[in-house]
N, C-alpha and C positions, 0 to 999 in steps of 0.2 A: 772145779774149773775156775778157784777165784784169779787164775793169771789172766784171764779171759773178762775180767769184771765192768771196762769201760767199752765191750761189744754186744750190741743189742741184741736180744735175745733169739731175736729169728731168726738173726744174721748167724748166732753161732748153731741153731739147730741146722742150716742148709750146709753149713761145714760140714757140721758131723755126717749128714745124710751121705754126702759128698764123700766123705774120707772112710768108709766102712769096708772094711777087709771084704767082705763076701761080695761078689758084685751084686749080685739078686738082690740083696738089701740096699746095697747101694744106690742114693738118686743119679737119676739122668738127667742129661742139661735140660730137656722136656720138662722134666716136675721139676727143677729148679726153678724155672722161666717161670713155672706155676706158680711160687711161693709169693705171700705178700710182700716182702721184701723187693720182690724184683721187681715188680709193679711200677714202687718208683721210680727203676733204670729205665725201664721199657715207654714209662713219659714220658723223660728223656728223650731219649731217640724219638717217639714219631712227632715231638717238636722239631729237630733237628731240622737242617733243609740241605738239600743234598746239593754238592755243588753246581755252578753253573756250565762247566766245563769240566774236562779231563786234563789234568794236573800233569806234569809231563818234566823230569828232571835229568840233566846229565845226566846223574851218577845211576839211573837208571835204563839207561840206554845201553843194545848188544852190545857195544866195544868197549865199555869201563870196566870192565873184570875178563881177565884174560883165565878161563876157570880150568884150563886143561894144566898150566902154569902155575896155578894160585894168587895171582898177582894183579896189582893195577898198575899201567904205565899214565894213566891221566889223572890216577885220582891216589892221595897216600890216605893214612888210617884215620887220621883224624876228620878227614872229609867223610867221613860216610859215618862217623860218631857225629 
């Protein structure tokens, strides 16, 4: 695995765990979450702070995608990229 040589080492065992043809040997996002590695994500997040409100956007509102159609008449492609 030297194409793999600048990712640290736990980080590439939770891959592999991850990517294992048989599912029973396979990890779950459960014993992922477990791994040291995630630890540090998981600081992360419960530092985080959760907003103070509910975020609320046009392009997210019933009438911006006409989905029976496929289409938007209020919003083109680049608006919602």
């Amino acid at each position: 695995m030297e194409q793999f040589y600048d990712i640290d080492p736990k980080m590439l065992k939770i891959l592999e765990g991850m990517l294992q043809f048989n599912p029973y040997m396979r990890l779950s996002a459960n014993e992922c979450l477990k791994q040291n590695m995630s630890q540090n994500i998981n600081n992360l997040i419960d530092h985080n702070m959760t907003a103070p409100y509910k975020i609320h956007l046009e392009i997210d509102k019933d009438d911006a995608f006409d989905y029976k159609h496929g289409r938007s008449d209020k919003f083109k492609n680049s608006d919602y990229l």
